[in-house]
SEMARKOL-159274 format. One line per 10 residues: number of its first residue (from 1); their letters; for each residue x negated, y, z of C-alpha. Coordinates in nm, 2 decimals, always signed. Example, Ala and Ser with C-alpha at 12.3 -4.5 7.8 and 13.67 -1.06 7.14 Angstrom:
! residues 2
1) as) -1.23,-0.45,+0.78 ~ -1.37,-0.11,+0.71
***
This chain:
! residues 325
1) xxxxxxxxxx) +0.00,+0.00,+0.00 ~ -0.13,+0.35,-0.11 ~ -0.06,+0.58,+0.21 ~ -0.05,+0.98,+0.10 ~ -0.07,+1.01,+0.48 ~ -0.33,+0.80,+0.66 ~ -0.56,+0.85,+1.01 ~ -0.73,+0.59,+1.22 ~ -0.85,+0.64,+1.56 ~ -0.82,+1.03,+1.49
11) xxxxxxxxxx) -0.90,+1.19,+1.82 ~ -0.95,+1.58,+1.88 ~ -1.10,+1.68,+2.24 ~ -1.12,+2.08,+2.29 ~ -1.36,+2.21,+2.55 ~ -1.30,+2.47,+2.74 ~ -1.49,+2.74,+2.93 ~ -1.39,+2.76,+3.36 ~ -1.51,+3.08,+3.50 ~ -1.48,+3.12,+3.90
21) xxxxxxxxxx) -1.26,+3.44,+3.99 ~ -1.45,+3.75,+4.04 ~ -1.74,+3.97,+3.98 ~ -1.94,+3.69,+4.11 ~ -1.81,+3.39,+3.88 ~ -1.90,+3.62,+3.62 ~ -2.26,+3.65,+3.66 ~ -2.26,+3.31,+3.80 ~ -2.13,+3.16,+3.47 ~ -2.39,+3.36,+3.28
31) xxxxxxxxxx) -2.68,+3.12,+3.43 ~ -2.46,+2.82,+3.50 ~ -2.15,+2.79,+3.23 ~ -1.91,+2.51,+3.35 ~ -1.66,+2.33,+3.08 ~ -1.37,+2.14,+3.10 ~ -1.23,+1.86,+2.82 ~ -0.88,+1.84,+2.73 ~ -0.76,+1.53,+2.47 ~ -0.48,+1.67,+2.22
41) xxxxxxxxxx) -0.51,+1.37,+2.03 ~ -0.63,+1.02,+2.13 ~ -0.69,+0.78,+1.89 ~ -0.37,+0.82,+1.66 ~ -0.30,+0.61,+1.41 ~ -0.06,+0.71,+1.13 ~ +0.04,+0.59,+0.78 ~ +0.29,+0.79,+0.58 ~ +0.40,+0.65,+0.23 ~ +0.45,+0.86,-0.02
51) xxxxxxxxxx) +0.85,+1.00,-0.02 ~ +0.92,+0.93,+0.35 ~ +1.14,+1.21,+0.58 ~ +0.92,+1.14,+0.86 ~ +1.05,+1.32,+1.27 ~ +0.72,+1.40,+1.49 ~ +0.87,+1.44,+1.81 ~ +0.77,+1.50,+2.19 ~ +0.73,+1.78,+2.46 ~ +0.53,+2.11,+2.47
61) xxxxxxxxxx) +0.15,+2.01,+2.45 ~ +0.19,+1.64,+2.34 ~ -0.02,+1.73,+2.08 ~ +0.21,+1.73,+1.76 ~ +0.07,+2.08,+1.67 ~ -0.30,+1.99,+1.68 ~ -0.23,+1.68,+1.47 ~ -0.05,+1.87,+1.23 ~ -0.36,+2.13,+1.17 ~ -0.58,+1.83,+1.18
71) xxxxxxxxxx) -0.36,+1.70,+0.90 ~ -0.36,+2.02,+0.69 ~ -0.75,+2.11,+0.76 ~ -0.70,+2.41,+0.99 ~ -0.96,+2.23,+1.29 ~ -1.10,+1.92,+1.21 ~ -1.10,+1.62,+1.44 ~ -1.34,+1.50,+1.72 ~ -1.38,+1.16,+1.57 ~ -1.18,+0.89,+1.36
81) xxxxxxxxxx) -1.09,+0.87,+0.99 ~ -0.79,+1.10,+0.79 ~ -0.71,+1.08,+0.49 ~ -0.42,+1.30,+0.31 ~ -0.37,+1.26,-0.06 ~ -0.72,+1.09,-0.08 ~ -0.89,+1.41,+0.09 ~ -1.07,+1.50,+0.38 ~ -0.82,+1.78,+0.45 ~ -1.13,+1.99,+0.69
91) xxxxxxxxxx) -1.34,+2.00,+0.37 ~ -1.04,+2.23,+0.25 ~ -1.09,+2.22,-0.09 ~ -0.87,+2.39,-0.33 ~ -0.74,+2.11,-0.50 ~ -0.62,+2.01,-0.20 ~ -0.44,+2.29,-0.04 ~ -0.24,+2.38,-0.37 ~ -0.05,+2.04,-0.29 ~ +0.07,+2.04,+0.01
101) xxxxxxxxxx) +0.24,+2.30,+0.19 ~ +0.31,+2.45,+0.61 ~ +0.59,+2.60,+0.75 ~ +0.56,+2.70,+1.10 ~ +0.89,+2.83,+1.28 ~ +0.71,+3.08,+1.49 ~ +0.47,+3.23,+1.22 ~ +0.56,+3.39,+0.87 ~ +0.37,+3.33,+0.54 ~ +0.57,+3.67,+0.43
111) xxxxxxxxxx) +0.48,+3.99,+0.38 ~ +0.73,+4.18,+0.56 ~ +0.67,+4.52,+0.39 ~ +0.74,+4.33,+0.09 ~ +1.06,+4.15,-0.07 ~ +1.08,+3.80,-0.09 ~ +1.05,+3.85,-0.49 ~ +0.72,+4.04,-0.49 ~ +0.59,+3.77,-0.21 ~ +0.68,+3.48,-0.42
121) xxxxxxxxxx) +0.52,+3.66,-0.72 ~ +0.16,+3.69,-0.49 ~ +0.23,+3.26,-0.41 ~ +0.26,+3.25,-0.78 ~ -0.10,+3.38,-0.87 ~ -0.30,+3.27,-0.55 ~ -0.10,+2.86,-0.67 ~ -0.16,+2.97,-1.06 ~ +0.18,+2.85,-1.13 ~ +0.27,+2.82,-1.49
131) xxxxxxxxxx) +0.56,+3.11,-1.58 ~ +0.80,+2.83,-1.72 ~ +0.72,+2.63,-1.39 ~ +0.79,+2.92,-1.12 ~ +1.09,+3.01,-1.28 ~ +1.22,+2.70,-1.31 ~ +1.15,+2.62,-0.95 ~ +1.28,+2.94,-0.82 ~ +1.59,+2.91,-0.97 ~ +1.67,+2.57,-0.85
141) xxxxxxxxxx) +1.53,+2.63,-0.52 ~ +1.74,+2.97,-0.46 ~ +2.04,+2.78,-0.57 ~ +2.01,+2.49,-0.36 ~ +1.99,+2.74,-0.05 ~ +2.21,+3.01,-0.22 ~ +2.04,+3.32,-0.15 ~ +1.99,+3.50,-0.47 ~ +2.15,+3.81,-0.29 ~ +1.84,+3.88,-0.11
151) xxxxxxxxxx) +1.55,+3.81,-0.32 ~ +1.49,+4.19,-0.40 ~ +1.58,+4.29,+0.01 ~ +1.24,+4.40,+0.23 ~ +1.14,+4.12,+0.43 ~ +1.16,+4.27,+0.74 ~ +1.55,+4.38,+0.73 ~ +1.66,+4.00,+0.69 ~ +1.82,+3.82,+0.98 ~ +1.59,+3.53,+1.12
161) xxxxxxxxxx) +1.83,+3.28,+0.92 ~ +1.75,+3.44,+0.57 ~ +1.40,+3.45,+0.61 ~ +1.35,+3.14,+0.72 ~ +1.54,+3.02,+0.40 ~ +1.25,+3.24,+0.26 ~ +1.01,+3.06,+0.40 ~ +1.08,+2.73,+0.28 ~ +1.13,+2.88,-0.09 ~ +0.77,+3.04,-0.07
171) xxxxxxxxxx) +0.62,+2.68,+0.07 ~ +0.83,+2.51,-0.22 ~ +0.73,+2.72,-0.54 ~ +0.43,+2.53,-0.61 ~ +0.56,+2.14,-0.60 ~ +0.37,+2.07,-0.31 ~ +0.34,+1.65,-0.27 ~ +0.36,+1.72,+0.13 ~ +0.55,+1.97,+0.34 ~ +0.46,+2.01,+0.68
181) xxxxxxxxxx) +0.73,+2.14,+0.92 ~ +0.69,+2.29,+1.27 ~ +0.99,+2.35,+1.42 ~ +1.13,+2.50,+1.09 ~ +1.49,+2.59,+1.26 ~ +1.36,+2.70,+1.62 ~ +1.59,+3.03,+1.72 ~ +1.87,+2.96,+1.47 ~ +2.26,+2.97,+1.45 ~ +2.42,+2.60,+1.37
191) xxxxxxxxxx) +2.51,+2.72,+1.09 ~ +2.18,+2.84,+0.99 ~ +2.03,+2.53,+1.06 ~ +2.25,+2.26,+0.86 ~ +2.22,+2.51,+0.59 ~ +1.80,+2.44,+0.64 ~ +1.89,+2.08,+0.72 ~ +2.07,+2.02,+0.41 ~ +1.84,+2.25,+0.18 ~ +1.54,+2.01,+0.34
201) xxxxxxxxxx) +1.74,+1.68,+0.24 ~ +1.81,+1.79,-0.10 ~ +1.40,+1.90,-0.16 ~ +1.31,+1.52,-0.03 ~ +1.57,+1.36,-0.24 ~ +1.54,+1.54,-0.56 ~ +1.15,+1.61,-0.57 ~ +1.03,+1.30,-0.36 ~ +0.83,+1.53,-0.12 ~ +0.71,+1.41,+0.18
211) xxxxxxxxxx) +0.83,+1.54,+0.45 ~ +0.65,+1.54,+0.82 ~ +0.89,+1.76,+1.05 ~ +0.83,+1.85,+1.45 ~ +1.12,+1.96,+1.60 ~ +1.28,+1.99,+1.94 ~ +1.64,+1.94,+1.82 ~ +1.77,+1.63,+1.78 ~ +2.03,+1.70,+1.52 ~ +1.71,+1.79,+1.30
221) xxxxxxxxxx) +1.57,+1.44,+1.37 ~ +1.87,+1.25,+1.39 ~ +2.01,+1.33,+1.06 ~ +1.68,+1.41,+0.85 ~ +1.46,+1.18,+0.95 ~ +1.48,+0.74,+0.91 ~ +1.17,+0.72,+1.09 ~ +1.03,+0.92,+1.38 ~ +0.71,+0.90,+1.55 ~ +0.72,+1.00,+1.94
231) xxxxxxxxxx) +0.44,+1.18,+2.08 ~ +0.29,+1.16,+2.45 ~ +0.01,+1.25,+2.56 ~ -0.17,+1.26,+2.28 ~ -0.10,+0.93,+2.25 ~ +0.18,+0.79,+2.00 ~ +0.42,+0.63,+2.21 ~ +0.67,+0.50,+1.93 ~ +0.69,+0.48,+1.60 ~ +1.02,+0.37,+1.43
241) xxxxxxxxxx) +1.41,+0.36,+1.31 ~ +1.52,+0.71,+1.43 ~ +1.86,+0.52,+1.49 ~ +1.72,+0.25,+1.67 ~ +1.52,+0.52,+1.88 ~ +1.84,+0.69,+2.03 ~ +2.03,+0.40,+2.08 ~ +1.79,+0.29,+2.33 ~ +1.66,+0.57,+2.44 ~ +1.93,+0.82,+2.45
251) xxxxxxxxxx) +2.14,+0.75,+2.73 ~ +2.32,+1.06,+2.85 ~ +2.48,+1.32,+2.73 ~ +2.44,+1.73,+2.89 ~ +2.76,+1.90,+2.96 ~ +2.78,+2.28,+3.04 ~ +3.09,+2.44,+3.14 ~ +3.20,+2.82,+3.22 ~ +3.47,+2.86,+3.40 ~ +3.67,+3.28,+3.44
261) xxxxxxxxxx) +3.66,+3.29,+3.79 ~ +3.48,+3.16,+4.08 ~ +3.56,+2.78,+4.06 ~ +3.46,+2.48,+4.30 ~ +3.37,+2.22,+4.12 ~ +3.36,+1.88,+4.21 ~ +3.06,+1.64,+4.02 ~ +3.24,+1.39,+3.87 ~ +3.19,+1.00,+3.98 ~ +2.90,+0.85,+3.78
271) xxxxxxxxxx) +2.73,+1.21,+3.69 ~ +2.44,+1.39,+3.74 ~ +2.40,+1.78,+3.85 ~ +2.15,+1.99,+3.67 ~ +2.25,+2.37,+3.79 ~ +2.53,+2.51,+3.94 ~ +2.70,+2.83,+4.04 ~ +2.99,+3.02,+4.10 ~ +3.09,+3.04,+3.74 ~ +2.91,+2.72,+3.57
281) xxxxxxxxxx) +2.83,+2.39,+3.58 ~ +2.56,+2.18,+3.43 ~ +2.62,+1.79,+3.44 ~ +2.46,+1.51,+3.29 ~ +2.69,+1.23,+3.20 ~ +2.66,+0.85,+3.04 ~ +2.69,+0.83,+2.66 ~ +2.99,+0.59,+2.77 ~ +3.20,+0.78,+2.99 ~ +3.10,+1.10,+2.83
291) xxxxxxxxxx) +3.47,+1.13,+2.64 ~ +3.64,+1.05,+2.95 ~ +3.43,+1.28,+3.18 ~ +3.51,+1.57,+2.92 ~ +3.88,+1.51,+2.91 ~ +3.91,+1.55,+3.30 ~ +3.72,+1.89,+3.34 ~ +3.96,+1.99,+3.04 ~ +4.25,+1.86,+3.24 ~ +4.16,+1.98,+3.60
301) xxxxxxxxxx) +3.93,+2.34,+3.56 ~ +4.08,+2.44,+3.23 ~ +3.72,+2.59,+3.17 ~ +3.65,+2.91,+2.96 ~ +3.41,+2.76,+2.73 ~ +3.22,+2.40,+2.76 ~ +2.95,+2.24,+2.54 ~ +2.82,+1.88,+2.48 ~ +2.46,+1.86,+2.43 ~ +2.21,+1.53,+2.30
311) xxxxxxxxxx) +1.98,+1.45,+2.57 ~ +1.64,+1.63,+2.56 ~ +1.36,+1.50,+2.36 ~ +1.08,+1.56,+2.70 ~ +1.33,+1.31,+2.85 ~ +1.33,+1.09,+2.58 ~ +0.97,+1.07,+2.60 ~ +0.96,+1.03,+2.96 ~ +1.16,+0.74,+2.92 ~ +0.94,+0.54,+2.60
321) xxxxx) +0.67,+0.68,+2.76 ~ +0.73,+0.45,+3.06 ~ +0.80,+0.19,+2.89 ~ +0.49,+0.14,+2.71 ~ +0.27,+0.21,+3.02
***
């Protein structure tokens, strides 16, 4: 089998610099500089085939970030073998960054004096994209997401939503063979993100790309991705059906309710309490009584607005993590 994706024993190990508080840890650590070594990534192996929708999941500082730069080239690993596309991805050669592409939720590729047009125009000569190809590309990609409206609108007067969808246009002009997603719908609207969601299904389906997606919402995952990969540690703690992962894993559902007025509320047999006050209440409840649980706040607080939330991924973690120990 001919992985587009493949590492063995990839390992990154930062060290950092400790200075003792002070004027005196200062000049101390002039003559006597102490370090200490943190693991992002322990011995990971990882073999993407060409194609796949592939969820990279786990808690703040598992390490999903640093893999990902490894991946793309941005720091190169401590030891171990990676291979993307056939390349060493830290040698960062050209031929290699014009076929894949990154898009981080927290950080824009855009230029936000600039409209999207003029930006995608700039992608255009830095990829040397053929005319015929970038047009072709940009209209079907500004269909798929419906947002010809505001191509010619300054990036920095779109709503989050929008230039998101910008985002993923700009990473897409180019073909890429890989697209590498960090938390691609973090600070969204639901509608904003099954708009992405079904934008992101439609790229993997009708150009083949492969897809490697972190995210901490499990409607991303769940309905993207057939296989996920669950990071701990540094450490990969699963790697398999996404379905299969949830049904084991996923036991308990989050409920929040809001009641008017000042309300004593009563935790329901069975349930857990996560936060409570005079006007809320956060439970969480088994997957299997979850319906009937909901049903008798309904019936007995008629509640001013209540929410049903998928069980977090750090607990989901927490859980496999344990398991494999």
């Amino acid at each position: 089998m001919q992985y587009i994706i493949s590492t063995q024993g990839l390992t990154k190990v930062f060290r950092r610099f400790v200075k003792e508080p002070g004027l005196a840890g200062s000049v101390k650590s002039l003559f006597h500089r102490r370090f200490t070594e943190k693991t992002a990534v322990d011995n990971f192996e990882l073999n993407i085939e060409p194609g796949e929708f592939v969820g990279l999941i786990g808690p703040n500082g598992a390490g999903k970030t640093t893999l990902i730069k490894m991946l793309t080239g941005i720091i190169a690993p401590t030891s171990g073998n990676i291979s993307v596309m056939g390349y060493y991805p830290n040698k960062l050669e050209n031929a290699f960054k014009k076929q894949y592409a990154v898009v981080m939720g927290q950080k824009s590729q855009l230029i936000y004096d600039l409209t999207a047009s003029d930006t995608f125009l700039l992608f255009k000569e830095m990829y040397e994209i053929p005319d015929d190809v970038y047009k072709k590309n940009l209209g079907i990609l500004t269909q798929l997401f419906d947002s010809s409206d505001y191509l010619d609108v300054q990036v920095r007067t779109l709503s989050l939503g929008e230039r998101m969808k910008m985002e993923l246009v700009t990473a897409l002009l180019h073909n890429p063979k890989i697209l590498f997603l960090d938390e691609p719908t973090i600070g969204l609207d639901a509608p904003a993100q099954r708009s992405i969601r079904n934008f992101l299904s439609e790229v993997n389906r009708i150009n083949g790309t492969t897809i490697l997606l972190t995210s901490h919402y499990m409607e991303d995952v769940r309905s993207l991705c057939q296989r996920s990969i669950v990071v701990g540690d540094g450490k990969k703690v699963y790697d398999g059906d996404t379905g299969k992962l949830f049904d084991s894993y996923q036991t308990h559902k989050k409920i929040t309710v809001r009641f008017e007025h000042e309300t004593v509320f009563v935790l329901p047999n069975g349930c857990g309490l996560l936060e409570q006050n005079r006007n809320k209440a956060v439970i969480t409840v088994p997957k299997e009584i979850s319906g009937a649980v909901l049903q008798s706040i309904l019936n007995d607080y008629s509640p001013s607005d209540i929410s049903i939330e998928e069980e977090d991924i750090g607990i989901i973690v927490e859980k496999i993590y344990g398991d494999t120990k």
